[in-house]
C-alpha positions as CSV (number, residue, x, y, z in Angstrom):
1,X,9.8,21.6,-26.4
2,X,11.5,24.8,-27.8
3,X,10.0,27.1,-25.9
4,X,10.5,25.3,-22.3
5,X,13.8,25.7,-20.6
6,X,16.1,22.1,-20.7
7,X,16.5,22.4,-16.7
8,X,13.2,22.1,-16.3
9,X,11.4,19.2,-16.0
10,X,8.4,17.9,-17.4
11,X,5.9,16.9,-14.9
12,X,3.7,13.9,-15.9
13,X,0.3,14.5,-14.4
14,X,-2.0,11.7,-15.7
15,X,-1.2,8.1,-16.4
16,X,-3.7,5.0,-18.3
17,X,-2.6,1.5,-18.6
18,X,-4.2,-0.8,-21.3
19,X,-3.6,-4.3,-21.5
20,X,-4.0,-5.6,-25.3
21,X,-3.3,-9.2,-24.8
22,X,-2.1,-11.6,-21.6
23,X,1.7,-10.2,-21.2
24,X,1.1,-6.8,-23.5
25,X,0.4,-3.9,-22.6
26,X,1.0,-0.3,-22.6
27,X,0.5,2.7,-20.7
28,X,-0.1,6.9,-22.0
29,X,1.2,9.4,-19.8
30,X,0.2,13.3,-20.1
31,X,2.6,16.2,-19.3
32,X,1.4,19.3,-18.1
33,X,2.2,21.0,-21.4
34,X,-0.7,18.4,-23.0
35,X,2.0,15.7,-24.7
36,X,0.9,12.6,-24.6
37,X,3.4,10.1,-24.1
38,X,3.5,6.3,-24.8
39,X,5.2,4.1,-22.6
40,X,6.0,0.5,-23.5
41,X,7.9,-1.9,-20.9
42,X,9.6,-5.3,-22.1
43,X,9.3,-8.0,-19.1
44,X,11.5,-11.0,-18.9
45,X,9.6,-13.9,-17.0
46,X,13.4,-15.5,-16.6
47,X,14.3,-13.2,-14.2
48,X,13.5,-14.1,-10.7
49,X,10.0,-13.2,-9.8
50,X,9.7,-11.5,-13.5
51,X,11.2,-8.2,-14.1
52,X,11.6,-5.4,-16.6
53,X,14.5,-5.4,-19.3
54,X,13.4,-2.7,-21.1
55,X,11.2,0.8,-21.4
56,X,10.2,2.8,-24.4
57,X,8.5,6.3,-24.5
58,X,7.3,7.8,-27.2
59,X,5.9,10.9,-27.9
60,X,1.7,10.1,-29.1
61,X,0.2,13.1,-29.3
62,X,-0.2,17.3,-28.2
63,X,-3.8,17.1,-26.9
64,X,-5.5,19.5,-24.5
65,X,-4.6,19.1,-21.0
66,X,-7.2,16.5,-18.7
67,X,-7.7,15.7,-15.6
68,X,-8.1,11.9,-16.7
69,X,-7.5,9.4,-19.2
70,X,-9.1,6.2,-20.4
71,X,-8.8,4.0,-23.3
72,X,-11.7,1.6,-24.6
73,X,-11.5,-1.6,-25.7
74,X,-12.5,-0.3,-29.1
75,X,-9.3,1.8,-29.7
76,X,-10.8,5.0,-28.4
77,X,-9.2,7.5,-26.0
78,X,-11.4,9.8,-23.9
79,X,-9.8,12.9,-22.3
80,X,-11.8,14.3,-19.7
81,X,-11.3,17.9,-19.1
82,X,-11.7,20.2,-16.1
83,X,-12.4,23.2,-17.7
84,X,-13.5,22.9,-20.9
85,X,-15.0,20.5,-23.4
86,X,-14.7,16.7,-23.1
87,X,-12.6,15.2,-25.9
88,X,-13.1,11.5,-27.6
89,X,-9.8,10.5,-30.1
90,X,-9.9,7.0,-32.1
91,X,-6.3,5.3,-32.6
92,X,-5.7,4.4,-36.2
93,X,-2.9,2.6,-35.3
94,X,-0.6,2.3,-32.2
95,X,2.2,0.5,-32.7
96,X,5.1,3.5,-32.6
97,X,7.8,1.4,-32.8
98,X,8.9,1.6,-36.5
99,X,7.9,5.1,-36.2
100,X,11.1,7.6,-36.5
């Protein structure tokens, strides 16, 4: 973010797994500042007792800050806020990968 200092960290306050299929799945984690973050991990069942190779994060989304997150089985994403108004999102397409 330009206007947050680079010594400071960002603090990730809410986190929702989704499992697509048997061995996918991905989870969205939300900063404090509202980014929306999607987090990818490759396992390798070779490994003993199964392990992680490899992470990805990408950055989603800006959305208003929640105090949860959950994703339907329908592709939508509900963001439930403290404060103010409840918000409902539909993915068009979440596969960030080939994104730049």
């Amino acid at each position: 973010r330009a206007l947050q200092p680079a010594a400071e960290p960002v603090l990730i306050q809410h986190v929702c797994v989704f499992r697509q299929k048997k061995n996918k799945f991905f989870a969205l984690a939300q900063s404090e500042l509202g980014d929306v973050y999607k987090v990818t991990l490759v396992f390798d069942r070779e490994l003993e007792g199964g392990g992680v190779t490899d992470m990805t994060i990408s950055l989603l989304d800006t959305l208003p800050v929640g105090n949860a997150l959950n994703i339907t089985k329908t592709g939508m994403l509900f963001v439930a806020s403290e404060f103010g108004d409840h918000n409902l999102y539909q993915f068009e397409r979440i596969d960030l990968e080939e994104a730049p």
